[in-house]
C-alpha positions as CSV (number, residue, x, y, z in Angstrom):
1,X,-50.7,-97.0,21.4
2,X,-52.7,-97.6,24.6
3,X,-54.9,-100.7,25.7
4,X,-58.1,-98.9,24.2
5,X,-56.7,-98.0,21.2
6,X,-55.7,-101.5,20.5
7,X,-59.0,-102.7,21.2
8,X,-60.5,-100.5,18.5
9,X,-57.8,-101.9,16.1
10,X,-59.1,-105.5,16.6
11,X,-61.0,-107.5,14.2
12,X,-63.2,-110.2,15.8
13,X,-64.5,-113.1,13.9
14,X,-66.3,-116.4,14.9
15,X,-66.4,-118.2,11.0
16,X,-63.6,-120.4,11.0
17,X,-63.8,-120.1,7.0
18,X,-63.2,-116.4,7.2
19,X,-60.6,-116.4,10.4
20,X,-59.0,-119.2,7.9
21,X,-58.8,-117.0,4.8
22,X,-57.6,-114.0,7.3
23,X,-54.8,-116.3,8.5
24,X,-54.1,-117.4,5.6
25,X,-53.8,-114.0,3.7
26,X,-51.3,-113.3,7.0
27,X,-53.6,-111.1,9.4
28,X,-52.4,-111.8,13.0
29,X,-53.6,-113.7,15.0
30,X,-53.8,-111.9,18.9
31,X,-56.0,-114.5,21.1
32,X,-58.9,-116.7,21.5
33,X,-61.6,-115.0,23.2
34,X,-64.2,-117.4,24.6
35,X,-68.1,-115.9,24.7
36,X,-70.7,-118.4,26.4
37,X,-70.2,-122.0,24.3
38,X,-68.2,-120.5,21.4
39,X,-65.0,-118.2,20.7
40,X,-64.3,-115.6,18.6
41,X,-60.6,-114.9,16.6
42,X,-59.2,-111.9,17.4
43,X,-56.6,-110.6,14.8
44,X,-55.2,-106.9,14.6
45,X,-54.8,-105.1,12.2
46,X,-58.6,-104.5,11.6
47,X,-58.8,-102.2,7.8
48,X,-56.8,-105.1,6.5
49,X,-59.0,-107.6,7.5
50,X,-62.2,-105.7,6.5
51,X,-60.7,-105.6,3.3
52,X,-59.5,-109.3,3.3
53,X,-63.5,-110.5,4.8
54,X,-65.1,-108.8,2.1
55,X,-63.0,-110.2,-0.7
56,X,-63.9,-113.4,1.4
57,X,-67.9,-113.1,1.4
58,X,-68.0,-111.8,-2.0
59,X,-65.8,-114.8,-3.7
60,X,-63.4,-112.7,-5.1
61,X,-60.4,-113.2,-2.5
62,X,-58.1,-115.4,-4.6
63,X,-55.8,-117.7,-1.9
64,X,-53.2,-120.5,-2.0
65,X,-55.5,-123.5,-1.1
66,X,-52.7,-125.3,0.9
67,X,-52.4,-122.4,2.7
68,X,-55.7,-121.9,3.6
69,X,-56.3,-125.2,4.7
70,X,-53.2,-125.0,6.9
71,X,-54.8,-122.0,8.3
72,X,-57.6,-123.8,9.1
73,X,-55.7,-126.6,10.8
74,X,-53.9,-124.5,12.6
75,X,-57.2,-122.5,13.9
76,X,-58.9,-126.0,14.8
77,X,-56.1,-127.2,16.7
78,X,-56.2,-124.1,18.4
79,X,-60.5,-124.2,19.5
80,X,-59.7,-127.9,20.5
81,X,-56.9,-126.7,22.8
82,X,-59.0,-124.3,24.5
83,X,-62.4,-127.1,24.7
84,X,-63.1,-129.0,27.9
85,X,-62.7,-133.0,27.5
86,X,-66.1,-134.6,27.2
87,X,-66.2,-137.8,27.7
């Protein structure tokens, strides 16, 4: 699969909720892609995650909640990694 392709594969997300659940449900996580002050999640894989985002936003994606709030650990650690120290 070329660079391109891959590209079109991608699923990019900026609701830490939503990037949560995808984690959680085990999409992949490929980067952090910054954009002006915020960054988007970039998983592959992106019919799954379609499918996973609209189970999200319709409140019928059923999820382990331990698991989704490691997720979202795990995704905050990641943004604070990548953000400049203020002081």
């Amino acid at each position: 699969m070329d660079m391109k392709n891959e590209a079109i594969n991608e699923y990019l997300v900026k609701d830490l909720g939503e990037a949560s659940a995808l984690l959680a449900k085990s999409a992949k996580l490929l980067r952090l892609q910054k954009e002006n002050a915020f960054f988007w999640f970039v998983f592959s894989n992106k019919q799954l995650c379609e499918e996973i985002a609209e189970k999200y936003w319709f409140g019928e994606l059923l999820i382990n909640a331990k698991s989704y709030y490691e997720s979202m650990r795990t995704l905050k650690d990641r943004l604070f990694m990548n953000k400049p120290n203020r002081i």
